[in-house]
Every structure is written in C-alpha cells, then in structure tokens.
C-alpha positions in Angstrom: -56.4 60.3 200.6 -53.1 62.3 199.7 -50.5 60.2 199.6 -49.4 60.1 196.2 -49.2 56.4 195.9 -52.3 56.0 197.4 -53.9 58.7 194.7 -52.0 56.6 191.5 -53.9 53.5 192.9 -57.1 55.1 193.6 -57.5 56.5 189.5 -55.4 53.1 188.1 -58.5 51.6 190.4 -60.8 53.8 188.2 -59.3 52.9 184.7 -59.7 49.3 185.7 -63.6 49.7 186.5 -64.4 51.8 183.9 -62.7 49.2 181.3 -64.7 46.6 183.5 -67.6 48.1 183.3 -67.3 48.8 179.6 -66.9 45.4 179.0 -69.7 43.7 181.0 -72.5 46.2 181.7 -74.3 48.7 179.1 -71.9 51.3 179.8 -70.1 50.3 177.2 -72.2 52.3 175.2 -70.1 55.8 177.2 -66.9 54.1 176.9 -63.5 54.2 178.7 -62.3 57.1 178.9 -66.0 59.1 179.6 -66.4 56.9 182.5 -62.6 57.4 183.9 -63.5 61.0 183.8 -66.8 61.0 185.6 -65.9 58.5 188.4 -62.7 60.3 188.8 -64.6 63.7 189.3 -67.2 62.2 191.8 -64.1 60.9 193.8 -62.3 64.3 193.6 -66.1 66.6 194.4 -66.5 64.0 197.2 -63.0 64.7 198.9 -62.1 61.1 198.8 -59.2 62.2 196.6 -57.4 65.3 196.6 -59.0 68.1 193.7 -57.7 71.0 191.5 -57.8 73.4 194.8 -55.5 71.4 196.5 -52.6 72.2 194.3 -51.2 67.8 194.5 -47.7 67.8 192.4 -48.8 64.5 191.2 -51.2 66.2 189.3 -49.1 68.6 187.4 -46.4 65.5 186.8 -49.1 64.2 184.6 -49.7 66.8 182.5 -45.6 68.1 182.5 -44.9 64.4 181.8 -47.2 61.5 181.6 -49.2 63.3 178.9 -46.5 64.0 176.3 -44.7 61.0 176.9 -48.1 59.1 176.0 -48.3 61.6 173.2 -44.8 60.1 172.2 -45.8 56.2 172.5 -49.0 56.1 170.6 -47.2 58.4 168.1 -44.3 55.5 167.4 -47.3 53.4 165.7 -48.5 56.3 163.4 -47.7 56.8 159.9 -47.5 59.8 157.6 -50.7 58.6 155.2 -52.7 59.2 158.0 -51.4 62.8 158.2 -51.8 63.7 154.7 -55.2 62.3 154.2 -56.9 63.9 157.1 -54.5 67.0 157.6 -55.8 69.2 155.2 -59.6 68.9 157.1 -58.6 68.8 160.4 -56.5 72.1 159.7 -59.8 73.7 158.4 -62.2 72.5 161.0 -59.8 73.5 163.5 -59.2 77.4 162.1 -63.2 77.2 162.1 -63.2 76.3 165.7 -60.3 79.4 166.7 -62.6 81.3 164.9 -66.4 80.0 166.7 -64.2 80.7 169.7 -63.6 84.3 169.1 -67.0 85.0 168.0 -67.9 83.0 171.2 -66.1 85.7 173.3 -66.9 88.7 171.6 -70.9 87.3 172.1 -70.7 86.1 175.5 -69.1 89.2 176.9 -72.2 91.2 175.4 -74.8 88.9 176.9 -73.8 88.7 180.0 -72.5 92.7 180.0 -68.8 91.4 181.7 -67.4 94.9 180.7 -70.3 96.2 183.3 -69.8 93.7 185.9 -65.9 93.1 186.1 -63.5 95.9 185.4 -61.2 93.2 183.8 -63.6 92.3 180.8 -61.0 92.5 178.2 -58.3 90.8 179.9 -60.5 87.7 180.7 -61.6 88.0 176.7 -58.2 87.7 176.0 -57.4 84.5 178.1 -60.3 82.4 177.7 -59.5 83.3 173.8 -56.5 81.5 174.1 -57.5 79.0 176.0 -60.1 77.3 173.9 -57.8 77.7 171.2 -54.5 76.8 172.4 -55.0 75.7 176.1 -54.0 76.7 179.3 -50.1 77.6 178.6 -52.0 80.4 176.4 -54.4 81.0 179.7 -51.4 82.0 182.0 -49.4 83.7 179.4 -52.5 86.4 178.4 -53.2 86.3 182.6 -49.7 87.1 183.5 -49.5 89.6 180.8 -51.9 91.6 181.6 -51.5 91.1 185.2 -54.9 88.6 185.9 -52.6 86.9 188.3 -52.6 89.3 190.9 -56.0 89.7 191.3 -56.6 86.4 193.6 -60.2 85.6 193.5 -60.7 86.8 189.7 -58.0 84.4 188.9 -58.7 81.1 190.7 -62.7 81.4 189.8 -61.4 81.9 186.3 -59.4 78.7 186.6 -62.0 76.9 188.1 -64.1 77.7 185.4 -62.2 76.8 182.6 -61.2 73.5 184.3 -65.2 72.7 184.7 -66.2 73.5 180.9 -62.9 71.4 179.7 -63.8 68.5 181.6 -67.6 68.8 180.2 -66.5 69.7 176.5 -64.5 66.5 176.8 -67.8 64.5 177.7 -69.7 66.4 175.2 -67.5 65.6 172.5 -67.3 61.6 173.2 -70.9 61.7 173.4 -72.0 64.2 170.3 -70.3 61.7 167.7 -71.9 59.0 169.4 -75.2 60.1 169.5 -75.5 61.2 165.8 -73.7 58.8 164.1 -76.5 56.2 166.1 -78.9 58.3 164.4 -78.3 59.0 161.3 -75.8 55.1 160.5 -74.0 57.3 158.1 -71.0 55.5 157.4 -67.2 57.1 158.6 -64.1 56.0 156.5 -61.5 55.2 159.2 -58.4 55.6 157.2 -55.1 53.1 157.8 -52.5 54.9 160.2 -50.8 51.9 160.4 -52.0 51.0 163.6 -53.5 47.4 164.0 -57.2 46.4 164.7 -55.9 45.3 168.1 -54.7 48.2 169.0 -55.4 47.7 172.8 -53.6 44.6 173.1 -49.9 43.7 172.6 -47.4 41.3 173.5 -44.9 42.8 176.5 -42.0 41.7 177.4 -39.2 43.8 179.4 -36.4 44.4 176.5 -39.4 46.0 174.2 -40.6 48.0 177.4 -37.3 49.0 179.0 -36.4 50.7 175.3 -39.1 52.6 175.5 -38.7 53.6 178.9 -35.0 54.6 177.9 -36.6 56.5 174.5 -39.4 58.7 176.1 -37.9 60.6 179.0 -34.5 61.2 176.6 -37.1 62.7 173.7 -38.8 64.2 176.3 -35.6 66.1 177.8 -34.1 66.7 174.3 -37.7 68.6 173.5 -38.1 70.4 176.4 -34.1 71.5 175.8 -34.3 72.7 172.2 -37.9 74.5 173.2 -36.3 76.5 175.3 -33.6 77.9 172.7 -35.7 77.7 169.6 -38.4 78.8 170.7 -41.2 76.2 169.8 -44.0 74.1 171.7 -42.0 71.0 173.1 -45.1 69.6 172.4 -44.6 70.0 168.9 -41.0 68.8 169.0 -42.2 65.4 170.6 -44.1 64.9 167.8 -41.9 65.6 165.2 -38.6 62.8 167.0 -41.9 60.5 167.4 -43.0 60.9 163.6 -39.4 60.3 162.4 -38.5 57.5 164.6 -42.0 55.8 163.9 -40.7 55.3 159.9 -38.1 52.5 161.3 -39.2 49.1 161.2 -36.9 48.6 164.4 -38.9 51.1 166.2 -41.8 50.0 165.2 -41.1 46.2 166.1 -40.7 47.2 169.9 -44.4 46.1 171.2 -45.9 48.1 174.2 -46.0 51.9 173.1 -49.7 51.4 172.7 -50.7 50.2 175.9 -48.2 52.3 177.8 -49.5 55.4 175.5 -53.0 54.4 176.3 -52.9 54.3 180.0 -51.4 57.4 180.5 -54.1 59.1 178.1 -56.3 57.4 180.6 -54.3 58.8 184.1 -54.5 62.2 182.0 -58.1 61.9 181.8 -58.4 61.0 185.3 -57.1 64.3 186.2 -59.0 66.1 184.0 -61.6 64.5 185.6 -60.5 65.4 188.8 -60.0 69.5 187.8 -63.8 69.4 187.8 -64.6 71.2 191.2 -67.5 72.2 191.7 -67.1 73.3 195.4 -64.8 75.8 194.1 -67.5 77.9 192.5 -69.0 78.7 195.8 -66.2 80.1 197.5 -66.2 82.9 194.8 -69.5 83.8 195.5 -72.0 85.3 192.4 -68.4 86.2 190.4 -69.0 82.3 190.1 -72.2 82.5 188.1 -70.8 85.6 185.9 -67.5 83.4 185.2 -68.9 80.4 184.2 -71.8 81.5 182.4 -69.4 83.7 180.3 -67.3 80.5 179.6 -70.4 78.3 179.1 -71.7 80.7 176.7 -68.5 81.0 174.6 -67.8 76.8 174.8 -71.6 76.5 173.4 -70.9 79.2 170.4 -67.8 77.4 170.0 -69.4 74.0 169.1 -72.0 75.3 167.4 -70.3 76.8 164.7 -67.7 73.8 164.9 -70.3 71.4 164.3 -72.0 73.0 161.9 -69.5 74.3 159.7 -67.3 71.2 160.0 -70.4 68.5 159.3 -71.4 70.5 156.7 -67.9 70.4 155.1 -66.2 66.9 155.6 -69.9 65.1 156.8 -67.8 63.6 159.6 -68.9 64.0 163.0 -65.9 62.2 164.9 -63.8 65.2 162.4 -65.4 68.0 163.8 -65.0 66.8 167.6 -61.6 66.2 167.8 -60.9 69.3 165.7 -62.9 71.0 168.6 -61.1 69.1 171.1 -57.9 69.9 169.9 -59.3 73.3 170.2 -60.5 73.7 173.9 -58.6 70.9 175.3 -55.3 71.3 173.5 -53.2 68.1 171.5 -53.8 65.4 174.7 -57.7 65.6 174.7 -57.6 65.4 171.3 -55.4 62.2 170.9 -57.6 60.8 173.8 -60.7 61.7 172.0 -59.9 60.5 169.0 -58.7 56.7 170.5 -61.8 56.7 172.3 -63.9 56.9 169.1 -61.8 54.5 167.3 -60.5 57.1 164.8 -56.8 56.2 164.8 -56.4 58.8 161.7 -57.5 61.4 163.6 -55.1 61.0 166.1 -51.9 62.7 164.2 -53.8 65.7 162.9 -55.4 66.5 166.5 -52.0 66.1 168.3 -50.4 68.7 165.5 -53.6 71.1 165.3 -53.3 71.3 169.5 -49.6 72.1 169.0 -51.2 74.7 166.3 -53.3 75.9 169.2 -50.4 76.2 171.7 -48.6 78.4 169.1 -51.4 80.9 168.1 -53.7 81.2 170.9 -51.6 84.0 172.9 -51.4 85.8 169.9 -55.2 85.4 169.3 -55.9 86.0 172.6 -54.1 88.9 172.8 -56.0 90.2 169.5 -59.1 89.5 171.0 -58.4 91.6 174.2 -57.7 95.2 172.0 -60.6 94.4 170.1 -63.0 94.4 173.6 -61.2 97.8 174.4 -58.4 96.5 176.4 -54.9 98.3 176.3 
C-alpha cells in the first residue's frame, strides 16, 4: 500500500479503531494515542504500509507540517496561567532530564565499550546527546557535523535505532503515569488552561474551520520565514503567534482547533508508530545489537534519573513524563503525551521545554562529543 491516499486512510482507519476500541473494550485502560502507535507499527513491521526505510514524503509532510500546525490549533485554546504555574517545574524536570541524558551517554558508552567497537564513539555520543534532548534536527546537525552522514550503514542503523527507542519511550511514558498513579491514588492537581472539560468535542461549522485553515499555514509560513533570518526554532515562533492570538476572545470563539489539533497529534503518532522498524535492525548485522543497546541503555538512565529526581521534587508523575518526553521526543510528543493523560497544563510548558531542547541539544551534543575524546 503506497499510494499516499491510500496510506492517510489506512492510519485515519487506525485513529478510528483505537478511539473505538477505547471506548467499548478494556483497552481503554492504554488509551488513544498508545493504541494508534502500536497498531500503526504492526501495519508498518508487516509491510502492509510503507515504513521508515522506505523514505514516503507523506511521512516527512507530517512532521514538516501536520505536527506544528497541530501544535498551533491546540495552542489557540491555551492560556498564560497554565504557563506560569507549571513553567517553573517543567523547566526544572526538564534540565534534569538533559542532564540523565548526558550521564546516560557518558555510562552507556562505557558499558558497552563503543570507543572499542566503533571508531566513531564520540561522534555517536554527540548525536544521540542531542537527540534525547532536543530531537532529531539536533541528530542531523551533530551527524553532518562531524561527518556521521557519510558513513552509510553507521548512519541508517543509528536512525533506526533512535526511531525504535522514541517510539517505545513514548509508550513507556503513557504507561509509567498510569501505572503508578493506579497504585499509589495519589491525587494530581490538573490546573485550568482554559481549555474546557469537553475538550474532545466541539461544534464545527465551515466559517470557524475555513479561518483556521486560512490562520495555520500563514503562521506556519511567516515562522518558518523569520526562522530563517533570526535564527530561532520555527517551532518556537509558532508558539509564540499561537500564545498571542489565543488572548482574543475572537480567536478563541472560532470552534474546531481542538479537534483539528487533536487528529493531527494522532496522524503524528501514527508515524511515529510507523518509524518503529524492526526489520531494519537486521540488515545492519551485530552493529545492530551495539546501536541499540547503547541507546537503550542511555533512554533507561535517562528515565531513571527523570523519574526519580522529578517525583521526588513536584510528586507528580504525569510532570516528570512529559518533561522526559519533551526531552527524547521533542515539543509534539510532549503535547501528545500530555493530552493523552488529560493534563491540559502540561501541554504549554512541554511544547516550550521541546523548543528548549531544539535550541540546546546541538550545543550539548556537541559538549558531550569533546568530553568522550572526540575532536
């Protein structure tokens, strides 16, 4: 299945089970966007639709597009309280995740002796330091840098391998939350972002949904334009035209951002879902095993000290895994993370501590690569 209208139907055919499925059968306890994920990765493992290896533009047009443009929609319902209440912890949680994933690095490249095994130790440091900080801008930048890019193999088992632990970080962080919150029924203040209890349901009608259809690919544009002069994440530009538009009562009357915002955070998880190859690890041979038990290694330290560190703080569970999110899967897994655990204050802070990421993860991962003895 590669026609691209064939593959949008095939994963809008997967958000509609999973929400089915949620809603009438006792995976409701995963949720939504867990279950788009995993069906979407059996699909893409199975070869009924098209995986990471096979390069499909549509993919790439969701995460170039669809997934700041939902960034932009769920954004118009947001306001600034949310921002300054939980800011100040999902900052700190977030620094102690950059730093869980440097120790990560530093610790995995010692266990599994990568300076002994691939003559690129340093240089791999370096990029999967910015990854799980920043995300995978921050991947290529360090890997064409220091010239990763030219050594075929090294570099497509090394994207395989971060595409596999993002996809299962994402799983593990719906499902952490869940698990110990079940346990221990310790209460989580959800604090007012302005966004209703019915968050998933609004009234459409085409004047509300042809303005925003005129407002996010213009915002979109006019971000991607001034990025390129002034330097900045668009990313982070987005955000700031949604945040200021979002204070107008016109804007905020204009009903379907959140259900236009929340089905393209569900295509993005689709593809996420469908960036999880495994059949990719074998053609790399036993580089595959060195790769991903370097990442797995680093993703586990990660959320270890995340966890523990950011529990032990703020006592908030849901805090911590967005913050880690945020982290290894950059601003769009964090917004999605946080809608799917109900959190709707969590979902401004993620977004800006992923645009964070995007703006200090080179430079981290850069740090990271002298201190393993590159240069």
């Amino acid at each position: 299945m590669n026609h691209p209208l064939l593959v949008v139907a095939m994963l809008a055919l997967n958000i509609a089970l999973s929400e089915w499925l949620v809603r009438n059968s006792f995976f409701r306890h995963l949720g939504t966007a867990l279950l788009v994920i995993l069906i979407t990765a059996v699909e893409a493992n199975l070869g009924i639709i098209p995986s990471a290896s096979d390069e499909f533009p549509l993919y790439s047009t969701v995460f170039q597009y669809i997934a700041p443009i939902s960034i932009f929609y769920l954004l118009l319902g947001v306001s600034f309280r949310s921002l300054r209440l939980a800011g100040g912890p999902m900052i700190a949680v977030f620094s102690i995740g950059a730093f869980g994933t440097m120790v990560g690095v530093a610790a995995a490249s010692f266990i599994v002796d990568l300076p002994g095994k691939i003559e690129l130790a340093p240089a791999l440091g370096g990029m999967f330091t910015g990854t799980y900080i920043g995300g995978s801008i921050n991947f290529n930048a360090v890997a064409l840098a220091l010239n990763v890019v030219k050594e075929g193999t090294l570099y497509a088992g090394s994207v395989a391998v971060d595409n596999i632990l993002t996809a299962i970080w994402m799983i593990t962080t719906i499902a952490i939350p869940k698990m110990m919150l079940r346990k221990k029924k310790s209460p989580v203040v959800n604090i007012d972002s302005g966004w209703s209890d019915e968050q998933d349901s609004e009234v459409l009608n085409p004047f509300g949904m042809a303005l925003l259809i005129v407002l996010a690919p213009a915002v979109l544009w006019v971000s991607d334009s001034l990025a390129a002069i002034i330097s900045l994440p668009s990313i982070l530009i987005v955000t700031t035209i949604a945040l200021v538009l979002a204070q107008f009562p016109v804007i905020q009357q204009i009903s379907g951002s959140k259900i236009l915002g929340l089905m393209g955070v569900y295509f993005f998880l689709a593809v996420i879902g469908a960036y999880c190859e495994v059949a990719a690890m074998g053609q790399i041979g036993e580089l595959a095993i060195v790769l991903l038990s370097f990442a797995a290694i680093i993703v586990v330290i990660h959320g270890t000290i995340t966890f523990s560190l950011g529990v032990w703080l703020f006592k908030d569970w849901e805090l911590a895994a967005v913050a880690s999110q945020a982290n290894v899967g950059g601003s769009t897994s964090a917004l999605a993370l946080a809608k799917s655990l109900a959190r709707q204050d969590l979902i401004l802070p993620g977004i800006l501590v992923g645009a964070l990421g995007n703006g200090i993860g080179t430079y981290l991962g850069f740090i990271v690569f002298y201190l393993l003895g590159g240069g």
